[in-house]
C-alpha positions as CSV (number, residue, x, y, z in Angstrom):
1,X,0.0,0.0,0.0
2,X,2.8,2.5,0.2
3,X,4.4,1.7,-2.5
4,X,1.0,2.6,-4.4
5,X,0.8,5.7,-2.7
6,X,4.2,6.7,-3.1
7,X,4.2,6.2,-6.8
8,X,0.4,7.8,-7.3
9,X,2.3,11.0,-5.7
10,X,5.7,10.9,-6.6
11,X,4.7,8.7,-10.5
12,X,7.6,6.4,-12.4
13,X,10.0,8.5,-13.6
14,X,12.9,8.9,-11.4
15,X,13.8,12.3,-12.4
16,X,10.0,13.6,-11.6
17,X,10.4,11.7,-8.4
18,X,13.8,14.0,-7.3
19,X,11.8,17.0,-8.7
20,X,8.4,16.1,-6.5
21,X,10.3,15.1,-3.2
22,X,12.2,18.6,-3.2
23,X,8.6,20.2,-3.7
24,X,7.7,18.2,-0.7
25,X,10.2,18.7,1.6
26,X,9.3,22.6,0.6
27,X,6.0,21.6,1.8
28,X,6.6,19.9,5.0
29,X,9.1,23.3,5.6
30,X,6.0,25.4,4.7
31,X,3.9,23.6,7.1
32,X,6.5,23.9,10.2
33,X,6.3,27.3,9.7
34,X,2.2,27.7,9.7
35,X,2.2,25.4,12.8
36,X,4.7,27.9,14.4
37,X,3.0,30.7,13.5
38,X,-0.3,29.1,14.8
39,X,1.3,28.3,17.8
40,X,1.9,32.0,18.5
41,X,-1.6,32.6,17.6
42,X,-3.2,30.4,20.1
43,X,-0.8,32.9,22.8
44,X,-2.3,35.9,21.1
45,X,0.6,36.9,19.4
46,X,-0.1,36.9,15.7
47,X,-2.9,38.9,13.9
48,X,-5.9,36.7,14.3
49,X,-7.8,38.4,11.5
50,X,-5.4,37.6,8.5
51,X,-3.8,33.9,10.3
52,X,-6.4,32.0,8.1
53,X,-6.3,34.0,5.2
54,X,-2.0,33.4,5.1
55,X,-2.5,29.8,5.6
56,X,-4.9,29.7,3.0
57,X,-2.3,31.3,1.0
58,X,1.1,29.7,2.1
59,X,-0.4,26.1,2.0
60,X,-2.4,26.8,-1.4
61,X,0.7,28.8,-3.0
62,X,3.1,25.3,-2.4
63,X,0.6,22.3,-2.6
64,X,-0.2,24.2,-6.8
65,X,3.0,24.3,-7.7
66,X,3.6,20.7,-6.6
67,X,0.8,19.1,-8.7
68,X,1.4,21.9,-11.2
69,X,5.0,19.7,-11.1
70,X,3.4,16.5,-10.8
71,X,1.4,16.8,-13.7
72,X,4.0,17.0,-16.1
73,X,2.6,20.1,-18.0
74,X,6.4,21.9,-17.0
75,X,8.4,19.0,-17.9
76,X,9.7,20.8,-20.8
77,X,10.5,24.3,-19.3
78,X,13.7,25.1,-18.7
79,X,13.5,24.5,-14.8
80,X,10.9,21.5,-14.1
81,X,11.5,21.6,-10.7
82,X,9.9,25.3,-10.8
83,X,12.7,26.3,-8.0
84,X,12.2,30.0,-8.9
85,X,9.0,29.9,-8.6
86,X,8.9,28.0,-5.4
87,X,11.6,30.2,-3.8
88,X,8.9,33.8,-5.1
89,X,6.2,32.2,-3.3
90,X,7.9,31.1,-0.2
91,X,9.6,34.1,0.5
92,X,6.1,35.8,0.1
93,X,4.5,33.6,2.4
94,X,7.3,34.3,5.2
95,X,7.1,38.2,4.8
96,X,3.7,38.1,4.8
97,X,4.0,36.4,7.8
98,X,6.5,38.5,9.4
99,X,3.9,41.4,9.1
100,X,1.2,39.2,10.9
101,X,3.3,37.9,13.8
102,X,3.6,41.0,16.0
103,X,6.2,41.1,18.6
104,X,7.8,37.7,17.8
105,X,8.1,38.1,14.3
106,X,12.1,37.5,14.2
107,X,11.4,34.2,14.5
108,X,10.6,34.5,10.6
109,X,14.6,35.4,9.9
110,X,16.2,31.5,10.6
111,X,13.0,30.2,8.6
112,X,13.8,32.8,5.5
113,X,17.6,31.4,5.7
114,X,16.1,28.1,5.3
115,X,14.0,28.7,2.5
116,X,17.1,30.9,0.9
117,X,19.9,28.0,1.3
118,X,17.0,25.3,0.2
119,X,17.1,27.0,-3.2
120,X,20.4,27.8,-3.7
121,X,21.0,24.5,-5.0
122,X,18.4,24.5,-7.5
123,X,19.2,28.1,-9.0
124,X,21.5,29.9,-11.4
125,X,24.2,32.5,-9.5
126,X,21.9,35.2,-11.3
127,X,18.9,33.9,-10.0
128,X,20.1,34.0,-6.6
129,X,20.8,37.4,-7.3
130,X,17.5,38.2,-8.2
131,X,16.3,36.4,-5.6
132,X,18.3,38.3,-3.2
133,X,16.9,41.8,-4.4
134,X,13.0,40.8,-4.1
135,X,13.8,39.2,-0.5
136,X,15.3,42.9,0.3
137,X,12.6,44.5,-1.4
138,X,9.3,42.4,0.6
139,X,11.0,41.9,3.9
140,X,12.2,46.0,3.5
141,X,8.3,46.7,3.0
142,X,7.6,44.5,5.8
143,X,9.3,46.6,7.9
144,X,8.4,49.4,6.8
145,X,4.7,48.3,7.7
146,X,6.0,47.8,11.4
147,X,7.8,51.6,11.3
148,X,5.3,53.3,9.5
149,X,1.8,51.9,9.6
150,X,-0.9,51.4,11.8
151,X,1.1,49.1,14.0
152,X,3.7,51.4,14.7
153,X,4.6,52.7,17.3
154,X,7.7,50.6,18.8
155,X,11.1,52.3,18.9
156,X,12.4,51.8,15.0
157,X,15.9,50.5,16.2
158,X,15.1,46.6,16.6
159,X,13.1,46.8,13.9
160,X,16.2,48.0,11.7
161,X,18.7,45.4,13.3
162,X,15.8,42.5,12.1
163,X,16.1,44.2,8.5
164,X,20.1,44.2,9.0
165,X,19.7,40.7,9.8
166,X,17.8,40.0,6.8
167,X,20.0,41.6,4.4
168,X,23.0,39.2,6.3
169,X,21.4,36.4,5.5
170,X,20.9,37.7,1.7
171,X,24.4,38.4,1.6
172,X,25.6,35.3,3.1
173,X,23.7,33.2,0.8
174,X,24.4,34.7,-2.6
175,X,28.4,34.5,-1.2
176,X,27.9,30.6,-0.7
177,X,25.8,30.3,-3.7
178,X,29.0,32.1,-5.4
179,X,31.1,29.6,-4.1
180,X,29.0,26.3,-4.9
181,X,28.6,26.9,-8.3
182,X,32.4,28.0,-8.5
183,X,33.0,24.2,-7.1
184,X,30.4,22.8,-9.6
185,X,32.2,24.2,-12.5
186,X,35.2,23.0,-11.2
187,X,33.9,19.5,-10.6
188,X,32.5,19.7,-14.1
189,X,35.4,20.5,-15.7
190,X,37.5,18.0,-13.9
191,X,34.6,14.9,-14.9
192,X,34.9,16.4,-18.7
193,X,38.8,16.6,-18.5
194,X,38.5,12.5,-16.4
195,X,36.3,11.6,-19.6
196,X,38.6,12.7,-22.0
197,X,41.5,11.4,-20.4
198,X,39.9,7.9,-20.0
199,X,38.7,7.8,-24.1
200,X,42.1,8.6,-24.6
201,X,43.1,5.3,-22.5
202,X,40.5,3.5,-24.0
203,X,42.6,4.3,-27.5
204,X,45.8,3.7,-26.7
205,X,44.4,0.7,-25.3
206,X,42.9,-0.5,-28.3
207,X,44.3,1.2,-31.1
208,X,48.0,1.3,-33.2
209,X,48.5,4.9,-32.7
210,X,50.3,5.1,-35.9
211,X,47.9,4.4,-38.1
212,X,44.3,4.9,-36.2
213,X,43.7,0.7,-36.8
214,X,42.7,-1.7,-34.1
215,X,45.4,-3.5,-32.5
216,X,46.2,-6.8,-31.9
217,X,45.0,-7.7,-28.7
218,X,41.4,-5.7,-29.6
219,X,41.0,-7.4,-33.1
220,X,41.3,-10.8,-31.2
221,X,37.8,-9.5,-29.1
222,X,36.2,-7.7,-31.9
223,X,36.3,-11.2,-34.2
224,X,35.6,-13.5,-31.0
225,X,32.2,-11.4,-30.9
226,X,31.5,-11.3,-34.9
227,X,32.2,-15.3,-34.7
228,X,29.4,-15.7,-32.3
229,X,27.4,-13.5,-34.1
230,X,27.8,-15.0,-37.7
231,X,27.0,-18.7,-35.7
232,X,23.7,-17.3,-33.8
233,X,22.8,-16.0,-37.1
234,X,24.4,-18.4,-39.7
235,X,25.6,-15.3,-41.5
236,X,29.5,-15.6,-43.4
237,X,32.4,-14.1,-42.3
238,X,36.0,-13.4,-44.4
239,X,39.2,-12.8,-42.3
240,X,42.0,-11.0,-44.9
241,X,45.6,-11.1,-44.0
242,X,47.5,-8.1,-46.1
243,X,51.0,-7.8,-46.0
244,X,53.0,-4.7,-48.2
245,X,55.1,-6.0,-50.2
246,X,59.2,-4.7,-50.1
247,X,58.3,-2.7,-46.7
248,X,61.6,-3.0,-45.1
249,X,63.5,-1.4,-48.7
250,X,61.0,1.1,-48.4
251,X,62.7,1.9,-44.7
252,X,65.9,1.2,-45.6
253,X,66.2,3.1,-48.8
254,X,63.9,6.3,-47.9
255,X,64.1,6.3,-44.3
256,X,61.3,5.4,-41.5
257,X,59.2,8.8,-42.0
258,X,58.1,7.6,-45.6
259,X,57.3,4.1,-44.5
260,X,55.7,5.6,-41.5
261,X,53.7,7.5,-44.2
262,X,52.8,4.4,-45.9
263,X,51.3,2.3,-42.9
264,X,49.3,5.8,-42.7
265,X,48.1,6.1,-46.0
266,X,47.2,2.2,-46.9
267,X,44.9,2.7,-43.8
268,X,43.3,5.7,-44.9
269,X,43.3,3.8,-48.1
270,X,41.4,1.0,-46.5
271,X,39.2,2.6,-44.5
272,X,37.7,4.7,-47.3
273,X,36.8,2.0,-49.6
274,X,35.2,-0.6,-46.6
275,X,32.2,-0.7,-45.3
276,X,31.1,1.1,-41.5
277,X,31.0,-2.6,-40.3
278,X,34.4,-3.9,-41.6
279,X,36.9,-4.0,-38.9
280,X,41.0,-3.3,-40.4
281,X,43.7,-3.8,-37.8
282,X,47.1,-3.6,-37.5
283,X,48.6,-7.0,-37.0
284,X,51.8,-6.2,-37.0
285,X,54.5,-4.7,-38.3
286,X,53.7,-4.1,-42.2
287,X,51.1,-6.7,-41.9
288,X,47.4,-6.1,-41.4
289,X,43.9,-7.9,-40.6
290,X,40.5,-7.2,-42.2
291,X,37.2,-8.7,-41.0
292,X,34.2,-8.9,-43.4
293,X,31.4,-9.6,-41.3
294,X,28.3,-11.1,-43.1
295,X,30.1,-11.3,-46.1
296,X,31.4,-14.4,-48.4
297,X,34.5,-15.5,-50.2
298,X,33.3,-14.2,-53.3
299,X,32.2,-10.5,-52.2
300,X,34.3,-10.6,-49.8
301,X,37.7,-11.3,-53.3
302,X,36.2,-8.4,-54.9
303,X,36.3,-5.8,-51.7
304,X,40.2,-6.7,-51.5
305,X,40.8,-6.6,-55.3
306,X,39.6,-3.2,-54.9
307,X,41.9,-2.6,-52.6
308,X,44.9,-3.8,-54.4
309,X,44.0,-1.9,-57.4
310,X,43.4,1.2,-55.2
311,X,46.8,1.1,-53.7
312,X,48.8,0.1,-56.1
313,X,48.2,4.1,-57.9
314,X,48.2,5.6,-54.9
315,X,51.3,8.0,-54.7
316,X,52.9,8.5,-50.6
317,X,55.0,11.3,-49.9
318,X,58.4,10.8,-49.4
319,X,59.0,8.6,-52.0
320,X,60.4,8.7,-55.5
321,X,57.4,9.9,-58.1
322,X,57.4,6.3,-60.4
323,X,57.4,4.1,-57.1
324,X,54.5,2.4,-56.3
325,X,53.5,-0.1,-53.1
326,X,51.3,-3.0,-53.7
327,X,50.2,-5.6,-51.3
328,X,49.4,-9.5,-50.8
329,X,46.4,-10.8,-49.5
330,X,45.3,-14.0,-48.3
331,X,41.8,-14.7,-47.6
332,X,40.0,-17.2,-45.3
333,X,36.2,-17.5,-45.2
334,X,35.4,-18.7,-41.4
335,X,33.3,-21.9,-41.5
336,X,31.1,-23.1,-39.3
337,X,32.1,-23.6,-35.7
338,X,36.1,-22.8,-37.1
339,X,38.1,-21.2,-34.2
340,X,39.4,-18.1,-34.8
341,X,43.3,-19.1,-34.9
342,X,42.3,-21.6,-37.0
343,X,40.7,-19.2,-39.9
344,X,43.6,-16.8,-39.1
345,X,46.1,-19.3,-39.9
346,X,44.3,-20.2,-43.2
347,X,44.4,-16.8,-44.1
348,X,48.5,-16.9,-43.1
349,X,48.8,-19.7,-45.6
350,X,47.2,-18.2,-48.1
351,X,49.2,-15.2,-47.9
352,X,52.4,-16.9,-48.0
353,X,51.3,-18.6,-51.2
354,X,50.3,-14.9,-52.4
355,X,53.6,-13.8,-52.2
356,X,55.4,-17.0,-53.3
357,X,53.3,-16.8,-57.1
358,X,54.8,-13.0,-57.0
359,X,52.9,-10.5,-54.6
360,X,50.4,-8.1,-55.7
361,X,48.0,-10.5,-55.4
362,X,44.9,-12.0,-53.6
363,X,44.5,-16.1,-52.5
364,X,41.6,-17.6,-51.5
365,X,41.9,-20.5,-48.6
């Protein structure tokens, strides 16, 4: 039975529930202060003609804006948890109050710094600011009514040290308001600067940084996955080994900055011809592995002939005008239930045969 109750007030959605438990919490606040005040009314303190007619208007004021939030009808404003709002209303209610509450109206102040720091988490800087100026400006008419009206007639020295006090406690919050969203910002920037940091982990983790590629270690996961998936689904799957043919003249004759831009190039090479679900790693050294998920031996030939072709007039920097690199390929379709090493070794032998009948070719396993 709770649980039904507490989700017909406070519904599903977990934001809405933060949102309607801080407008409840205002509530239960708003009440301690009209038992308080009523408790000075049964001594003959307060105003007994206008007691009613503030409750009325506290406890109305708080319990509409919280089924104005449960309804969902503000979800999209900019503030759903209508804190602005709330805080205009509540400091109303307590100078209203204040004017009502005769001799003992002080105890009003700690209640205002209550209401004050309650919404200082919920607020822009500038909204405290505002905030600040139309607490000044009601509880400065407030007391004005006690100097100047028809209930003057006490000394107006207390009545300025209350209004002092008042502006204190303005000042002290709008100061710590300064200061928690100064902390915020900082703890924002530091999460943003931890997330950035930690992608860039994640990267070096799992990619060559030379060429942007997979490495090793995260190829071996990213095929273990397709392999189930290609199984569950009895979908195909092509593992190419490519090696680049004469790599280690291309160091030794034009130093490691042009074979450096090589590796670069026949993966930006790769990458623009394949498809968003082909995977190309770097397997090591001058050697790479591409995965062709969902894809056969025979679509999956034609992709790397592409690639062959595509390479083999592609000009790199730092090396002579009439040179060209090609590649060899070998190429193993994964058959049902194969392990992994053994479709990788497959593709191994069929590269070494590649470059046996003369590189700058493709085999097929």
């Amino acid at each position: 039975m709770w649980l039904r109750l507490r989700l017909a007030l406070l519904t599903r959605d977990r934001r809405q529930q933060i949102r309607l438990a801080q407008s409840g919490l205002a509530n239960l606040l708003m009440l301690g202060c009209v038992a308080m005040l009523h408790l000075l009314n049964a001594y003959g303190i307060t105003d007994q003609r206008y007691i009613w007619p503030w409750t009325l208007m506290s406890v109305g004021s708080m319990v509409a804006v919280f089924a104005l939030i449960r309804s969902g009808r503000v979800m999209h404003w900019q503030d759903p948890s209508l804190t602005f709002q709330q805080m205009f209303f509540a400091i109303l209610c307590a100078a209203t109050g204040y004017c009502i509450s005769g001799s003992e109206r002080g105890v009003l102040i700690p209640i205002l710094a209550v209401v004050l720091m309650f919404g200082m988490f919920g607020m822009t800087q500038r909204q405290v600011l505002v905030v600040g100026v139309y607490t000044l400006a009601v509880f400065g008419a407030a007391s004005l009514y006690w100097m100047l009206g028809p209930e003057a007639g006490e000394p107006a020295g207390p009545e300025i040290a209350r209004l002092m006090m008042v502006a204190i406690v303005v000042a002290g919050v709008v100061v710590l308001t300064g200061r928690l969203h100064g902390m915020r910002e900082r703890s924002r920037q530091q999460r943003a600067a931890l997330s950035i940091a930690l992608e860039r982990i994640r990267e070096l983790a799992t990619r060559d940084e030379l060429t942007g590629c997979l490495n090793r270690r995260a190829m071996l996961e990213r095929m273990a996955e397709e392999s189930l998936r290609c199984v569950r689904n009895n979908t195909p799957m092509c593992l190419v080994l490519i090696d680049l043919d004469h790599f280690k003249a291309v160091n030794d004759e034009h130093g490691h900055a042009a074979g450096d831009a090589v590796l670069r190039g026949f993966a930006e090479l790769a990458h623009g011809q394949l498809r968003g679900i082909d995977v190309l790693s770097r397997w090591g050294g001058e050697e790479f592995l591409l995965m062709l998920g969902g894809t056969g031996a025979q679509q999956a030939e034609l992709c790397v002939q592409r690639l062959l072709t595509g390479l083999a007039v592609t000009r790199f920097p730092g090396l002579p005008a009439g040179m060209r690199i090609t590649c060899s390929a070998g190429l193993a379709e994964c058959r049902g239930g194969e392990s992994i090493v053994s479709a990788v070794e497959r593709a191994d032998q069929a590269l070494y045969q590649a470059k046996n009948e003369g590189r700058n070719r493709l085999v097929c396993a």
